[in-house]
DRENDO-360255 format. One record per residue (C-alpha): residue number from 1; x, y, z. Coordinates in nm, 2 decimals. Example, Ala and Ser with C-alpha at 12.3 -4.5 7.8 and 13.67 -1.06 7.14 Angstrom:
REM DRENDO-360255
 resi      X      Y      Z
    1   1.23  -0.45   0.78
    2   1.37  -0.11   0.71
END
This chain:
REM DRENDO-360255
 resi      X      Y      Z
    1  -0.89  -6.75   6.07
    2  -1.05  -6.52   6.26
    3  -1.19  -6.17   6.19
    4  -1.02  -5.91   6.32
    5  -1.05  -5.49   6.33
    6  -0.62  -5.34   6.29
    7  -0.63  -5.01   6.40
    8  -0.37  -4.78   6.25
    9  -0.08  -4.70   6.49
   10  -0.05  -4.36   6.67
   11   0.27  -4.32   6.41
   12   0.06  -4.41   6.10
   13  -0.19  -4.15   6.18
   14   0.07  -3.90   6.21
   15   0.24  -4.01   5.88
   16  -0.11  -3.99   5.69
   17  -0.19  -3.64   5.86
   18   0.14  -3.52   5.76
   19   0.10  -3.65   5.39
   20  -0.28  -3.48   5.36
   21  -0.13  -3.16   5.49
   22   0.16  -3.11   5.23
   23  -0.03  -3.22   4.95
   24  -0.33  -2.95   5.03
   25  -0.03  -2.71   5.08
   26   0.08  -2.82   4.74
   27  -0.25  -2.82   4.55
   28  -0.28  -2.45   4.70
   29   0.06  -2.33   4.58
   30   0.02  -2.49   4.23
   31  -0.34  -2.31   4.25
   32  -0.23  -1.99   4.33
   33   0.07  -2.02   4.08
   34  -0.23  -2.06   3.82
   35  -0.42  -1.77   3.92
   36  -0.09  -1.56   3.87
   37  -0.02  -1.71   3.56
   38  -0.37  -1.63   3.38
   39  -0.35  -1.28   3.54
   40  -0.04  -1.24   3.32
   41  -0.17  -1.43   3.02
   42  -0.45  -1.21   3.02
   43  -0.27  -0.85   3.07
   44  -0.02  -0.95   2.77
   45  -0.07  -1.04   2.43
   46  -0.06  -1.44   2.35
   47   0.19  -1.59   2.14
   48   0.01  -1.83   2.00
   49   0.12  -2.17   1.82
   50   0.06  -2.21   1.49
   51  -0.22  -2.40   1.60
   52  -0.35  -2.23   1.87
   53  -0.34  -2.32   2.23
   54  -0.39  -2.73   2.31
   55  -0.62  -2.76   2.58
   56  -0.48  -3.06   2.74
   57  -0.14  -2.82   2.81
   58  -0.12  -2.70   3.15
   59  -0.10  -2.33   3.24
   60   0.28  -2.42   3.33
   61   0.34  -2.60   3.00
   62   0.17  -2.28   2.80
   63   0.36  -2.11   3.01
   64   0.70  -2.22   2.94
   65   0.62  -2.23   2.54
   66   0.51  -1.84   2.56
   67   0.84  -1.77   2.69
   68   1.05  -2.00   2.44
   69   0.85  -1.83   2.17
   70   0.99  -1.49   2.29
   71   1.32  -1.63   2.37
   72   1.33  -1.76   1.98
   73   1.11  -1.43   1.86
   74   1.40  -1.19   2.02
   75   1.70  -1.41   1.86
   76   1.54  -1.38   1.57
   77   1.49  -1.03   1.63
   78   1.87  -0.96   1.65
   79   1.96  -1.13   1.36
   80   1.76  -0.90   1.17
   81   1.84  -0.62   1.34
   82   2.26  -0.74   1.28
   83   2.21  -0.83   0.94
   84   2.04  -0.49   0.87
   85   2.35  -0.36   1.02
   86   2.59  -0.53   0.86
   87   2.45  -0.50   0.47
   88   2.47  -0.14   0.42
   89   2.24  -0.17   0.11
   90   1.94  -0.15   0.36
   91   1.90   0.26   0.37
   92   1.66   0.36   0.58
   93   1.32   0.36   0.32
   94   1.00   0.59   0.30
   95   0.68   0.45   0.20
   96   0.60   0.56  -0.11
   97   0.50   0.32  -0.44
   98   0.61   0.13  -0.71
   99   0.46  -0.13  -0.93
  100   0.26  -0.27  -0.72
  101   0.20  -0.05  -0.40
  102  -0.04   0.10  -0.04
  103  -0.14  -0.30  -0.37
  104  -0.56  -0.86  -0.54
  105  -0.52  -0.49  -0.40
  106  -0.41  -0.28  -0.07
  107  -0.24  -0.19  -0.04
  108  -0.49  -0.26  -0.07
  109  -0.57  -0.04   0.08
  110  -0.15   0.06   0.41
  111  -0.09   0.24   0.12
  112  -0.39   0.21   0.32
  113  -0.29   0.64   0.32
  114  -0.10   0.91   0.37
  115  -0.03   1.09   0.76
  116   0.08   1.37   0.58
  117   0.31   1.66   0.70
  118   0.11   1.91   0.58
  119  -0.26   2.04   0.68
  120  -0.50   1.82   0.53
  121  -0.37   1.55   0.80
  122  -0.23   1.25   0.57
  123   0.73   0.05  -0.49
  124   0.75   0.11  -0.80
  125   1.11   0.24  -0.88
  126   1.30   0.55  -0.95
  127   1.47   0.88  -0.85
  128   1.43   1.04  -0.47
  129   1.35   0.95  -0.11
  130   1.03   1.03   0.06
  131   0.88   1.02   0.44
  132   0.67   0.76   0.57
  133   0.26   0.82   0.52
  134  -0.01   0.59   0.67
  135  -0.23   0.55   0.36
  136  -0.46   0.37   0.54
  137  -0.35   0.05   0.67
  138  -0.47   0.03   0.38
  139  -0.70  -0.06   0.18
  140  -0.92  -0.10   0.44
  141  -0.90  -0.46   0.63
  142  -0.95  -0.56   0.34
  143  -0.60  -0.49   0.14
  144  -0.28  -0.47   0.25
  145  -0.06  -0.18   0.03
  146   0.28  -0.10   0.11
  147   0.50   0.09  -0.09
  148   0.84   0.25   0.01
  149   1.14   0.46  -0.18
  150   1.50   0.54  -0.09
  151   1.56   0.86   0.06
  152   1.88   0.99  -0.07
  153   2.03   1.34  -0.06
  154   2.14   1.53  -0.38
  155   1.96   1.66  -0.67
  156   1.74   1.39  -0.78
  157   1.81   1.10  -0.70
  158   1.67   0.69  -0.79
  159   1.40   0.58  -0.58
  160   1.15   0.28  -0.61
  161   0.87   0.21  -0.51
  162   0.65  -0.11  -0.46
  163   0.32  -0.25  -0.34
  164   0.13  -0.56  -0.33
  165  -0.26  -0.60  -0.24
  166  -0.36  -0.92  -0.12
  167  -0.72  -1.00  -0.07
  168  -0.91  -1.12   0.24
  169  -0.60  -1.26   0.45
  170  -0.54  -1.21   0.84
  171  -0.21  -1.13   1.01
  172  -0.21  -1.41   1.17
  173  -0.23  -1.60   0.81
  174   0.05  -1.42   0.73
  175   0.25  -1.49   1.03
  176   0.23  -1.88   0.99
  177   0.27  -1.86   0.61
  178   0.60  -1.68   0.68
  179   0.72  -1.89   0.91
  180   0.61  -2.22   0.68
  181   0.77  -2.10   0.36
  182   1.09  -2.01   0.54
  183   1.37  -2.14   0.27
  184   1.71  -2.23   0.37
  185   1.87  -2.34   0.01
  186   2.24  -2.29   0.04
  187   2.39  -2.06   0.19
  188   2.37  -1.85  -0.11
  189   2.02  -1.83  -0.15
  190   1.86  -1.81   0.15
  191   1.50  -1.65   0.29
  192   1.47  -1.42   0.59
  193   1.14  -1.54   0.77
  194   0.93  -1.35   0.59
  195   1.01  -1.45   0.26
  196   1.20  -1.18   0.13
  197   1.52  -1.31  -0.01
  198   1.88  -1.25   0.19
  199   2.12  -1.05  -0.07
  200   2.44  -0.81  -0.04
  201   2.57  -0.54  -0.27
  202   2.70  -0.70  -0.55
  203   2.49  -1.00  -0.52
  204   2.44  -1.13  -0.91
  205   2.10  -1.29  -1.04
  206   2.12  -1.53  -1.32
  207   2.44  -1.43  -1.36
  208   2.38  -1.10  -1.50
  209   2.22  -0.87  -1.31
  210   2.46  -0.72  -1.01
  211   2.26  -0.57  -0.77
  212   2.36  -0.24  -0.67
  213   2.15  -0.09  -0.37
  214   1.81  -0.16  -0.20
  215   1.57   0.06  -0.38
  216   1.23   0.02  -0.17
  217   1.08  -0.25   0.08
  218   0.68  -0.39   0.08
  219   0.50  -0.68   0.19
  220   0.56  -0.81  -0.19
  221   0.89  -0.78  -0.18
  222   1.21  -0.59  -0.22
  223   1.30  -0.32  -0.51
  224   1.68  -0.31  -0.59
  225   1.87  -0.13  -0.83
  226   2.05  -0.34  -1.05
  227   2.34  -0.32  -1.31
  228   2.18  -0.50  -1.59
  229   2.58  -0.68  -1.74
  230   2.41  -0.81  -2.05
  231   2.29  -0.48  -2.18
  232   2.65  -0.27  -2.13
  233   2.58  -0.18  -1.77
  234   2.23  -0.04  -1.81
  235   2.09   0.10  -1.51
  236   1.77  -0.12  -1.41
  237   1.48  -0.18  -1.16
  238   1.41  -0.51  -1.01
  239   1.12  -0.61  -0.80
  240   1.25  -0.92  -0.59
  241   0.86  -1.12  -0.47
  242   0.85  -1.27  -0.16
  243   0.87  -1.65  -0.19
  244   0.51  -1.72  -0.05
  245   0.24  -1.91  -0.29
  246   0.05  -1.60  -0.28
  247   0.30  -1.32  -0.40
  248   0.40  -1.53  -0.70
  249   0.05  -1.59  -0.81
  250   0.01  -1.19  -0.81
  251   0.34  -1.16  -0.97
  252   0.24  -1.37  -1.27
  253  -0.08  -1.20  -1.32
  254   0.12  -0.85  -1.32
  255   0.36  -1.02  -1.55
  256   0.12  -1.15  -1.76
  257  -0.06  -0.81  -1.77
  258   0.25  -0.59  -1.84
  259   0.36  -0.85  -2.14
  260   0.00  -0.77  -2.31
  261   0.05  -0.41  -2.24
  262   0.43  -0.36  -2.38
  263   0.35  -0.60  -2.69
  264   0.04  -0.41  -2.77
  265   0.25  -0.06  -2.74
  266   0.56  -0.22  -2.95
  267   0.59   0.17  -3.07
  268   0.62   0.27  -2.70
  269   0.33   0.57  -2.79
  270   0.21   0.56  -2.48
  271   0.31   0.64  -2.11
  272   0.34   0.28  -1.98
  273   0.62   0.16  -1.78
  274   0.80  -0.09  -1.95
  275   0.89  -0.42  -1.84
  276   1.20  -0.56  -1.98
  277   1.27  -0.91  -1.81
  278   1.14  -1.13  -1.56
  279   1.28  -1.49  -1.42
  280   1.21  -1.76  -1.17
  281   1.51  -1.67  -0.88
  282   1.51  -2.02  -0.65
  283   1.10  -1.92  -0.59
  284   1.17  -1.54  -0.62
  285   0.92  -1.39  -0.91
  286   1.16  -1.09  -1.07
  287   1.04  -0.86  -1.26
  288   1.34  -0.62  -1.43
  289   1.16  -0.22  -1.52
  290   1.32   0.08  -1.66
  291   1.44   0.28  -1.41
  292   1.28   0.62  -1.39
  293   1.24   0.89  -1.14
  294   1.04   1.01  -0.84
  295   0.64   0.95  -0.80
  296   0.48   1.23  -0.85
  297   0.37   1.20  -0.51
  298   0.73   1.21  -0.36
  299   0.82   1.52  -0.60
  300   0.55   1.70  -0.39
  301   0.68   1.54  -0.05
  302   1.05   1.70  -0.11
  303   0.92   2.01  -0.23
  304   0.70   2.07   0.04
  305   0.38   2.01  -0.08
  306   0.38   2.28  -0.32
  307   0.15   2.24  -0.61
  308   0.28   2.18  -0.97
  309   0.22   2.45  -1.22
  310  -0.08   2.43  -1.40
  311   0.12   2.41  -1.70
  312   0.24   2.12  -1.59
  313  -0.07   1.95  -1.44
  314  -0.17   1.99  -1.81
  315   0.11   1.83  -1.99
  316   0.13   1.53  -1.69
  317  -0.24   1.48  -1.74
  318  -0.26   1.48  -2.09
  319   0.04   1.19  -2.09
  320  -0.13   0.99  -1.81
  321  -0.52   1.00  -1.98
  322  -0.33   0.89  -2.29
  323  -0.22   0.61  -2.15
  324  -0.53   0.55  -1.92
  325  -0.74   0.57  -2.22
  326  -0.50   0.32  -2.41
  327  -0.57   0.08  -2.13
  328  -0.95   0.12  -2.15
  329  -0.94   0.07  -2.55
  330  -0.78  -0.29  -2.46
  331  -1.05  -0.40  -2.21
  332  -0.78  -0.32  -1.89
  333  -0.91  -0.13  -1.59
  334  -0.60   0.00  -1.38
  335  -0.79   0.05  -1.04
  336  -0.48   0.18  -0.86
  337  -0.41   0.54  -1.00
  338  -0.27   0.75  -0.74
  339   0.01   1.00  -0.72
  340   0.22   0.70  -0.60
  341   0.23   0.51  -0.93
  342   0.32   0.80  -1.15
  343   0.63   0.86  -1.20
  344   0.83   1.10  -1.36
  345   1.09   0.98  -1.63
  346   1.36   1.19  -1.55
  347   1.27   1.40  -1.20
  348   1.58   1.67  -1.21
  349   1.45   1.99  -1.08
  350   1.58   2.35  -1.08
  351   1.58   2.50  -0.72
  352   1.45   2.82  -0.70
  353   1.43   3.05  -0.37
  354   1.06   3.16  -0.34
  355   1.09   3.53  -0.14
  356   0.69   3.49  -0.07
  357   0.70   3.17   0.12
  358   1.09   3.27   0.24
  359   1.25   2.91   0.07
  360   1.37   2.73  -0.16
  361   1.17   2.53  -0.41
  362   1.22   2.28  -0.69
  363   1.13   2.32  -1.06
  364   1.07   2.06  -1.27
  365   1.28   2.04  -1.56
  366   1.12   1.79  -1.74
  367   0.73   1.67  -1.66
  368   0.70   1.37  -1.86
  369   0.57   1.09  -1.64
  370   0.44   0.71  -1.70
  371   0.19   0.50  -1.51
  372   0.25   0.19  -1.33
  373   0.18  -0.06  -1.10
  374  -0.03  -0.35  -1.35
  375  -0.06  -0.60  -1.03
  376  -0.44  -0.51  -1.04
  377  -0.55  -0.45  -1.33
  378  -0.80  -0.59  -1.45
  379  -1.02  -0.75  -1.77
  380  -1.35  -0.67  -1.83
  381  -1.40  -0.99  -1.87
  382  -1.25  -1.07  -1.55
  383  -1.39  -1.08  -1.21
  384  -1.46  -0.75  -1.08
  385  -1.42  -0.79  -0.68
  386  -1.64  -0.57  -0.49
  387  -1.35  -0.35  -0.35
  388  -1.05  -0.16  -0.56
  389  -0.86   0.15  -0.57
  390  -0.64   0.34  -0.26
  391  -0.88   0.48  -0.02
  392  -0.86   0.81  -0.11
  393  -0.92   0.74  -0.52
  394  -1.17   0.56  -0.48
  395  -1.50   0.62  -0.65
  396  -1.82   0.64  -0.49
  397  -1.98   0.34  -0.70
  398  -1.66   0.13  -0.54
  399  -1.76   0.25  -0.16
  400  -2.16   0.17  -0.20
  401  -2.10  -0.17  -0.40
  402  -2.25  -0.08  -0.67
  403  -2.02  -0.27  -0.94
  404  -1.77  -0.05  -1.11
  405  -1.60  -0.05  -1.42
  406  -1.35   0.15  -1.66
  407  -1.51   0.48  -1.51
  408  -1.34   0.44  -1.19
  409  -0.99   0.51  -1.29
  410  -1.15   0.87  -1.43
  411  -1.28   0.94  -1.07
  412  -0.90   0.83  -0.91
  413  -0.76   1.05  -1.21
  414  -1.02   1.32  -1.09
  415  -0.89   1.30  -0.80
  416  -0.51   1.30  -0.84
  417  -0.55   1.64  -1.09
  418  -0.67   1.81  -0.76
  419  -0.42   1.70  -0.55
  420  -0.16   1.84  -0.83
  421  -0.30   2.20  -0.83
  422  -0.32   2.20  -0.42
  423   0.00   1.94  -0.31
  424  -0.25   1.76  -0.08
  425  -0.53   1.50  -0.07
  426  -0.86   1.59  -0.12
  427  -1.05   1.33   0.01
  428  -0.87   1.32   0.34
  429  -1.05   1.02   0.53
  430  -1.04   0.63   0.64
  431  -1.39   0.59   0.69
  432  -1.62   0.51   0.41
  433  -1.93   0.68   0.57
  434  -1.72   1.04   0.61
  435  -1.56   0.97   0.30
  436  -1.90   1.01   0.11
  437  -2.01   1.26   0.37
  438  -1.69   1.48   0.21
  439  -1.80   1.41  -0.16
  440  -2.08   1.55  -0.08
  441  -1.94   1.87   0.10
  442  -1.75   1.92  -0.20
  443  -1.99   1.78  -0.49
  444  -2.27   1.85  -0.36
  445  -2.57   1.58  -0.27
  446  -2.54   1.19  -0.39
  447  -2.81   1.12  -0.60
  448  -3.11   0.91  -0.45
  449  -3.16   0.66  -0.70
  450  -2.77   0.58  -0.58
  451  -2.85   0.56  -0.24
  452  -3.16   0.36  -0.29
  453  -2.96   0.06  -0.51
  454  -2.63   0.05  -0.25
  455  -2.65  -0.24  -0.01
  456  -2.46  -0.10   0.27
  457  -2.79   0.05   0.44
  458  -2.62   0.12   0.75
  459  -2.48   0.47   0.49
  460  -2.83   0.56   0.37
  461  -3.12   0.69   0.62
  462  -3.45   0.81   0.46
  463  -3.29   0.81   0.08
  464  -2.99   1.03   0.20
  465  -2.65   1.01   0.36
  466  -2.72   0.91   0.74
  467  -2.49   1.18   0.83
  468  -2.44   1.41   1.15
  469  -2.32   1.75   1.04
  470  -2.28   1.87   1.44
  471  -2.15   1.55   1.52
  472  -1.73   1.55   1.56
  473  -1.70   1.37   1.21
  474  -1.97   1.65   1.10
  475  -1.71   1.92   1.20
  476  -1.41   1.78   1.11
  477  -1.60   1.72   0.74
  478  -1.66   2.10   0.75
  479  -1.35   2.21   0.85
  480  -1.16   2.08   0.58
  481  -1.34   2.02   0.29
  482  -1.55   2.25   0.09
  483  -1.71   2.32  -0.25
  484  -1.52   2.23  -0.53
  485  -1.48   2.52  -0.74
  486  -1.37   2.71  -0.35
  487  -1.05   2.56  -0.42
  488  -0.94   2.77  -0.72
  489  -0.66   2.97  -0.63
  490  -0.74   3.18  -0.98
  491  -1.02   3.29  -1.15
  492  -0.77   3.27  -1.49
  493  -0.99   3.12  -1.80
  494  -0.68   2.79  -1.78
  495  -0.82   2.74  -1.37
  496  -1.17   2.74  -1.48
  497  -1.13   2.45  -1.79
  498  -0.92   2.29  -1.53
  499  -1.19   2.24  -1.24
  500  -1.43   2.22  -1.54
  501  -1.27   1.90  -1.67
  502  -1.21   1.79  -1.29
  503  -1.59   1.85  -1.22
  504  -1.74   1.64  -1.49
  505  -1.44   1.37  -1.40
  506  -1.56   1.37  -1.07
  507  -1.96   1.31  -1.16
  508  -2.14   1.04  -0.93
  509  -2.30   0.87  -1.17
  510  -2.08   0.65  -1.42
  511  -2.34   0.70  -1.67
  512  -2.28   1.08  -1.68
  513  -1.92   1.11  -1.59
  514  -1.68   1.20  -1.87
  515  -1.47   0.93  -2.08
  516  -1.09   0.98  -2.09
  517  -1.20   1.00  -2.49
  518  -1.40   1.31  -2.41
  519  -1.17   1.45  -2.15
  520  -0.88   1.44  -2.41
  521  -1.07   1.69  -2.62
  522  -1.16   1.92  -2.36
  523  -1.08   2.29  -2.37
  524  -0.80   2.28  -2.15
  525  -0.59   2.06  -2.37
  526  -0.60   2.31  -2.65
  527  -0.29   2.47  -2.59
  528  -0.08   2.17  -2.64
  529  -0.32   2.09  -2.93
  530  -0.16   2.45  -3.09
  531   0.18   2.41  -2.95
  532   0.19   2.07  -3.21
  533   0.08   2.30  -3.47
END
């Protein structure tokens, strides 16, 4: 056979040239479709998978999930939106706080605060309605409070608030959780996709409790008012928990504490909420309350942010240190007192035209209040997690790390007695550095051999607060904070006990602040002391 050089025909050449050409065109197209499609990826937020992005997709494939995960995302969206408008039991809600509540903690920390309506800048259950507040998206990063109320019109009406605090968990955890957990039971008991569970007016639980309205709305759960058919139609509060893993862990423990806390206050002496039932609903943790009134933080809301009287800061106080105190005695730190989780028993209020500030404004008729919210509370014996409280209640030992204990529910209490004699925050902040920097505007210095023990150097520069006083923070520090006592609106002898008891509540060192043992038997508790006489 012999050898033999083929040379490709003019036509072949052509062929080939023709096939190199379109698949160079092609390459460049696809190219150029990339470039456009990681321009857009980049100027818009990913939807990710559950996973994450797999490497060996192509821009194309990612692509087409993205927009499958919006297509399913906006479907899911109108469902929500239509079943919202379709069960009329879902009244618009305003963040406010029931047990637990922003709550573990945080909420905590929206709960974490309050963008108050008034100047300062800014769910448990019962009577009233109240407008949304940023407490600090809160609890810092690290908790995640929420709390909401109904807002209703009419004289006084049932509200409820809630909150749960869940520790050192991202968004996007909480995303994928919700989705994973999703329940579809029966068409009767079935999960929206964030847990909560999917009920109408008149739904019944364990065939006895008919639920009446939506009471308030958290990332624990729902708060619904219920009519309770084995008691003769009592009027009732029930927390309905998310069914997520994590939510009915916290449940439990708040069950657990509020059983220990009712049994050991069989006499009911004490201002404690009470907790009447609780049940296993197809994964939903319920807890059944009492049903009670506003917080005393939406009784300020409605009424404009007027302060209470003093004569009612006194009797309010004296009820909630009672019941603080009775905590304490049983080895139980609360570490969530704020205006949000004390409630009033009955909130009905006398309306009263003031001629000085030109309007109307409402008048207790009745200031007996109870504490709630037991989702974190916590033994002695327990472990102490480095961070508690709502931002703006939160002690000073909490903020530098410096392990805490009972004495920082006297500092929250501290706190929340001011707020009652001005209708707004006093420790108006969500930045731990400015927040001491306003203790100290008000208190006066922290004391060095605090400073020297905290581990969060970056707060402490040459033994004192690295803090710039011209700085914008500086300024805005100055502006609205200043010494304690400049706050008394009288120089009356029942004003002085007053910011005498808040001063030695609000002491930086635990060792030296004042016991709700002492605090009970301070001067400006006398005149109930003689009105029992």
């Amino acid at each position: 056979m012999n050898d033999e050089l083929h040379f490709p025909s003019t036509s072949c050449l052509v062929l080939t040239a023709a096939f190199v050409f379109l698949f160079q065109a092609e390459e460049h197209g696809r190219h150029f479709k990339g470039e456009l499609l990681r321009k857009k990826m980049r100027q818009s937020k990913r939807m990710r998978s559950p996973g994450g992005w797999l490497s060996e997709y192509s821009w194309e494939e990612k692509w087409e999930v993205r927009k499958r995960q919006k297509r399913d995302s906006h479907s899911s969206e109108r469902e929500n939106r239509s079943r919202r408008h379709h069960h009329h039991h879902h009244f618009r809600t305003y963040e406010g706080h029931y047990l637990e509540a922003k709550t573990l903690n945080e909420r905590l920390d929206c709960r974490e605060r309050r963008g108050r309506e008034a100047s300062l800048d800014l769910v448990e259950y019962g009577e009233g309605g109240r407008g949304q507040h940023c407490r600090e998206q809160e609890r810092d990063q690290d908790w995640h409070h929420y709390s909401k109320s109904s807002g209703r019109s009419g004289r006084s009406h049932r509200s409820s608030h809630g909150h749960y605090h869940a520790r050192h968990h991202s968004t996007s955890n909480h995303r994928s959780d919700s989705r994973s957990h999703r329940r579809k039971r029966s068409r009767s008991f079935e999960d929206d996709e964030e847990g909560h569970l999917i009920y109408h007016s008149g739904h019944m639980l364990r065939a006895r409790y008919e639920i009446v309205c939506t009471l308030g709305e958290g990332a624990f759960g729902k708060v619904v008012e219920c009519i309770d058919h084995a008691k003769g139609g009592l009027r009732v509060a029930l927390k309905i928990i998310k069914n997520l893993e994590r939510y009915r862990e916290a449940a439990m423990s708040e069950v657990e504490a509020l059983e220990q806390v009712n049994s050991l206050d069989c006499d009911r002496r004490f201002a404690c909420v009470r907790m009447l039932d609780w049940f296993d609903h197809h994964g939903h943790i319920c807890i059944v309350f009492e049903l009670l009134g506003l917080s005393t933080f939406d009784f300020l809301k409605e009424n404009g942010f007027q302060p209470f009287p003093v004569s009612q800061i006194r009797h309010m106080a004296h009820q909630i240190f009672r019941a603080v105190r009775f905590l304490h005695q049983n080895k139980l730190t609360h570490t969530d007192l704020k205006p949000e989780n004390i409630l009033f028993v009955n909130s009905d209020y006398h309306m009263e035209y003031n001629p000085k500030m030109k309007r109307d404004e409402r008048t207790l008729k009745n200031p007996d209040v109870k504490v709630v919210d037991f989702g974190n509370a916590t033994y002695d014996h327990e472990h102490h997690t480095s961070v508690v409280s709502t931002r703006h209640y939160r002690a000073p030992e909490v903020i530098l790390e410096l392990g805490w204990n009972q004495a920082c529910d006297v500092w929250s209490l501290g706190c929340i007695l001011v707020e009652y004699y001005l209708g707004l925050t006093l420790f108006q902040t969500h930045d731990s550095k400015e927040h001491l920097a306003m203790m100290e505007r008000v208190l006066g210095p922290i004391p060095s051999h605090l400073l020297q023990k905290t581990r969060k150097r970056r707060y402490v520069r040459q033994e004192r607060l690295d803090w710039d006083d011209h700085s914008s923070s500086g300024r805005y520090v100055r502006k609205h904070c200043k010494p304690l006592k400049q706050y008394m609106s009288s120089k009356t002898s029942e004003h002085e006990q007053l910011f005498d008891l808040i001063q030695k509540m609000l002491e930086y060192d635990v060792s030296k602040r004042i016991t709700l043992d002492e605090a009970l038997k301070h001067p400006f508790f006398d005149p109930l002391k003689k009105g029992k006489k």
